[in-house]
TORROTI-250277 format. One record per atom (N, C-alpha, C): atom name; x, y, z. Coordinates in nm, 3 decimals, decimal comma. Example, Ala and Ser with C-alpha at 12.3 -4.5 7.8 and 13.67 -1.06 7.14 Angstrom:
[N [1,319 -0,569 0,780]]
[CA [1,230 -0,450 0,780]]
[C [1,320 -0,330 0,780]]
[N [1,285 -0,225 0,708]]
[CA [1,367 -0,106 0,714]]
[C [1,290 0,003 0,787]]
This chain:
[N [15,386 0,338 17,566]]
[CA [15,435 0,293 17,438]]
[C [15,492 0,152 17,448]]
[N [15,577 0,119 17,576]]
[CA [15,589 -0,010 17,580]]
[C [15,517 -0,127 17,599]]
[N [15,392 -0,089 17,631]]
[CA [15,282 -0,193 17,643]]
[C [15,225 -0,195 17,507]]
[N [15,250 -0,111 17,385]]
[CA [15,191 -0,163 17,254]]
[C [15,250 -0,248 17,206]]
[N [15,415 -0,251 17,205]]
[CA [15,503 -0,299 17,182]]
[C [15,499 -0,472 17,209]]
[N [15,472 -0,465 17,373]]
[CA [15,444 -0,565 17,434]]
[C [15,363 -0,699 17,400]]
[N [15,236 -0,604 17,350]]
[CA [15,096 -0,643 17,316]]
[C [15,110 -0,722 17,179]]
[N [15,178 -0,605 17,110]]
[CA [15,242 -0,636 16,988]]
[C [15,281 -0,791 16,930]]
[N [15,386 -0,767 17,029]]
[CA [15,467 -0,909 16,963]]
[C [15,376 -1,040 17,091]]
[N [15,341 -1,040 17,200]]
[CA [15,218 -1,144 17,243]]
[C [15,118 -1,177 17,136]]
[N [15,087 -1,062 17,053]]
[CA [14,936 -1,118 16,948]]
[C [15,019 -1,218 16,864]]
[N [15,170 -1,124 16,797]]
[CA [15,241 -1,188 16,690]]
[C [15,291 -1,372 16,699]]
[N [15,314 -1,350 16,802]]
[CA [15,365 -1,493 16,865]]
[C [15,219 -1,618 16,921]]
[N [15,132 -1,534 16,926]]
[CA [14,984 -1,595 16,952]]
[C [14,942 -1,640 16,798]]
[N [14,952 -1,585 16,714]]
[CA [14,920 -1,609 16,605]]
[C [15,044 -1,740 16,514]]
[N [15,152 -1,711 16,517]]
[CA [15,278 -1,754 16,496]]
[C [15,234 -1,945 16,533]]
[N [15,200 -1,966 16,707]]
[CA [15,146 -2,096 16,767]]
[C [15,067 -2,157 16,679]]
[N [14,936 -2,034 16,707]]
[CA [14,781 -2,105 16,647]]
[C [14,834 -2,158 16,455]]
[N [14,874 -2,060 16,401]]
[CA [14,914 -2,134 16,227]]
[C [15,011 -2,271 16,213]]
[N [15,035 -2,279 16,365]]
[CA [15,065 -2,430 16,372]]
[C [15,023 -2,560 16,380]]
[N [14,921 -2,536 16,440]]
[CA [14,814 -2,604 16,522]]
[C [14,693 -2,594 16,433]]
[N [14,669 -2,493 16,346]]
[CA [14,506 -2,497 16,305]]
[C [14,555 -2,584 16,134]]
[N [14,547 -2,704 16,110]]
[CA [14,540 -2,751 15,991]]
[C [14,461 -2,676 15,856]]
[N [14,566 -2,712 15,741]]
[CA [14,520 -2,578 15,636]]
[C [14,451 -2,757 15,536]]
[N [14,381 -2,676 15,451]]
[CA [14,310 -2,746 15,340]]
[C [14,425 -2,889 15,264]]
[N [14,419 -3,019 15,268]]
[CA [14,545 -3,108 15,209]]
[C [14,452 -3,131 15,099]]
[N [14,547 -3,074 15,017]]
[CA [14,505 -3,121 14,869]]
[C [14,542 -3,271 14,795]]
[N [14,664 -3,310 14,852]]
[CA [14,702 -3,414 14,818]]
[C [14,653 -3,545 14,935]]
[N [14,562 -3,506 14,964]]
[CA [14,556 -3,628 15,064]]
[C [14,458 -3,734 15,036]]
[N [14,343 -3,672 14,897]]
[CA [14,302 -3,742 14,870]]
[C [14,309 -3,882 14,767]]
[N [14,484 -3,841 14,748]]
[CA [14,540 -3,982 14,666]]
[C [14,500 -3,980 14,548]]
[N [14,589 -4,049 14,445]]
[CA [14,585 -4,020 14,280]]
[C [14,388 -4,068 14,280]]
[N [14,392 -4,019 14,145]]
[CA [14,267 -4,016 14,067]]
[C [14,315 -4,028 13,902]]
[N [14,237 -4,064 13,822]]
[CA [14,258 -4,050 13,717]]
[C [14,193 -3,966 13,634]]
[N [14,295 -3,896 13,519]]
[CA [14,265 -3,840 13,489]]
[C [14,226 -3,855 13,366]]
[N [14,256 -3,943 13,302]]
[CA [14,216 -3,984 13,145]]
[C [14,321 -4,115 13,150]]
[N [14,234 -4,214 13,066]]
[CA [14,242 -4,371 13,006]]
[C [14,307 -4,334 12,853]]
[N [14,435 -4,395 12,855]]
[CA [14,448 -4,389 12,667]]
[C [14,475 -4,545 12,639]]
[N [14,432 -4,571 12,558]]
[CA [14,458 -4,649 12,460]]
[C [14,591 -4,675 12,427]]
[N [14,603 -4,807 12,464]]
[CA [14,777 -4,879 12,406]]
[C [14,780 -4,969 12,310]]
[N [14,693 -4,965 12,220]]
[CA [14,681 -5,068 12,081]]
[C [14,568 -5,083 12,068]]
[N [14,495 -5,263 12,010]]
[CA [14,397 -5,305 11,929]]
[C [14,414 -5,397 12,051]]
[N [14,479 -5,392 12,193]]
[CA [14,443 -5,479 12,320]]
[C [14,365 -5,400 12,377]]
[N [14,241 -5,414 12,424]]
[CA [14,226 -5,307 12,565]]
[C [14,227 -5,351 12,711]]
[N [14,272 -5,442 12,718]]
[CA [14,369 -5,489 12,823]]
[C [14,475 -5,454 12,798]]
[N [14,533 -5,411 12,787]]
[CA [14,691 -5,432 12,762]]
[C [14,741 -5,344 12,895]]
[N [14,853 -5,352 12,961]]
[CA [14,888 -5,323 13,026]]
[C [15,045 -5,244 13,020]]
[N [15,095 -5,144 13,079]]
[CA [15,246 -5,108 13,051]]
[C [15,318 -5,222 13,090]]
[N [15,423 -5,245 12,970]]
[CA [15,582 -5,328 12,990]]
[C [15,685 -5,214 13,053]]
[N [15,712 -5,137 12,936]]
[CA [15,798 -5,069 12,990]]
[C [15,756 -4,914 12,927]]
[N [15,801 -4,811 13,039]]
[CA [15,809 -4,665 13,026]]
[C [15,916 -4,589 13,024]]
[N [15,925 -4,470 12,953]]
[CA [16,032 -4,410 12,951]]
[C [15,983 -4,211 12,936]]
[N [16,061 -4,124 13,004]]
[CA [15,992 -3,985 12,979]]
[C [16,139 -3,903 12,953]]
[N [16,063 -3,851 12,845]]
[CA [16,148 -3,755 12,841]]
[C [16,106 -3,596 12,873]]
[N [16,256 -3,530 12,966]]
[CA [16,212 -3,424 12,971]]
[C [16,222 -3,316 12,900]]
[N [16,304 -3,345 12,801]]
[CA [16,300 -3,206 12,680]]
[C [16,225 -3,170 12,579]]
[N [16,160 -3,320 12,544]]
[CA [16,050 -3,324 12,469]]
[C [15,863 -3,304 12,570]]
[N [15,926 -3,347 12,716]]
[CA [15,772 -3,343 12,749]]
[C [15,699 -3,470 12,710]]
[N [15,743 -3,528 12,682]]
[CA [15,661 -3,687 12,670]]
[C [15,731 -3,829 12,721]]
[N [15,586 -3,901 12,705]]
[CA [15,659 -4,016 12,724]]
[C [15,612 -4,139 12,689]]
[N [15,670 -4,229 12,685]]
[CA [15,649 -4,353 12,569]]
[C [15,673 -4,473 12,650]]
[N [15,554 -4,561 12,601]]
[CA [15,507 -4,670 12,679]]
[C [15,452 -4,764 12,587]]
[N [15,537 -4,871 12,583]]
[CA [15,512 -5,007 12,564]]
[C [15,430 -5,090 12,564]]
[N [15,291 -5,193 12,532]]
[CA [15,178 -5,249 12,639]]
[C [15,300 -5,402 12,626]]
[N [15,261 -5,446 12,738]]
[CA [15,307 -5,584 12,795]]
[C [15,200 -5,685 12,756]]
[N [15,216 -5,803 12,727]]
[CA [15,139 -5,914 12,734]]
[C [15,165 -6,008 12,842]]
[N [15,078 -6,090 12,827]]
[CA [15,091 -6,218 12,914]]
[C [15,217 -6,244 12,984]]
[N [15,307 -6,272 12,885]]
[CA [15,436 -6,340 12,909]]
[C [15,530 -6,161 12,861]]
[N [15,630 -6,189 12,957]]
[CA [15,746 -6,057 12,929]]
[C [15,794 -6,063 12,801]]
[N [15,795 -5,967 12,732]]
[CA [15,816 -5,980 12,577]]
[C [15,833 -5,844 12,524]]
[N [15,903 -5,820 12,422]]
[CA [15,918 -5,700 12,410]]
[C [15,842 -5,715 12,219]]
[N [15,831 -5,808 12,199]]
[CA [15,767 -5,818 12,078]]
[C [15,628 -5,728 12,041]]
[N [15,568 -5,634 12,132]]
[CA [15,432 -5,589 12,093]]
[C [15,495 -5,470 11,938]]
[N [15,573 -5,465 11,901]]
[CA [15,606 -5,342 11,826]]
[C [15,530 -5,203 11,785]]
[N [15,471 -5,200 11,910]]
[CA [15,365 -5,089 11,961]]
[C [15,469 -5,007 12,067]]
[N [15,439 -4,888 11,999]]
[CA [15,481 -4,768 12,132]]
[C [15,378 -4,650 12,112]]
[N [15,362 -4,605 12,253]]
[CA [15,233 -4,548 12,273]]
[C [15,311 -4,374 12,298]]
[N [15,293 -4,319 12,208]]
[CA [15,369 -4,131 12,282]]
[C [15,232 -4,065 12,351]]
[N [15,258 -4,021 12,456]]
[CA [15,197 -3,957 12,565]]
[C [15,227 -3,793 12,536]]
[N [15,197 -3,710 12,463]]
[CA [15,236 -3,572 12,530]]
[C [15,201 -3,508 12,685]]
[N [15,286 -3,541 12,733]]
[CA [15,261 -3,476 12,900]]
[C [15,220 -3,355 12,906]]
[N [15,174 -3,222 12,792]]
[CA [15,159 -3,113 12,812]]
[C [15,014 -3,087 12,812]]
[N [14,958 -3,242 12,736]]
[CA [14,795 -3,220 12,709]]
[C [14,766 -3,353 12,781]]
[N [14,803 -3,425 12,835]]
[CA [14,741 -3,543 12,911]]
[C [14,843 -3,558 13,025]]
């Protein structure tokens, strides 16, 4: 009986090593991707100035920037984070 025992915890601890050593599937390793392009005005260049998220609403709202730093675009873009 003591050699099952034995056997036992040698497999357990054999196994315990190897799930160290044998690398599992990295999902994140292949680095962002995109997932959808939206539209920030009548620029399609335009680029983010500034962002902001909220978490109670789940969204978030983004600015496009021009050329020069400016807060003049009087464009804000709402993002629902629950569908994009």
């Amino acid at each position: 009986m003591r050699y099952i025992g034995s056997r036992s915890a040698f497999l357990a601890s054999l196994l315990l090593v190897l799930s160290t050593f044998v690398p599992g599937p990295v999902l994140a390793g292949a680095g962002p991707t995109v997932v959808a392009t939206i539209s920030m005005g009548p620029d399609e260049n335009a680029t983010a100035f500034a962002l902001a998220v909220n978490k109670r609403t789940n969204k978030t709202y983004v600015t496009p920037g021009a050329e020069t730093l400016s807060c003049e675009s009087h464009i804000v873009s709402v993002i629902d984070n629950t569908t994009n």
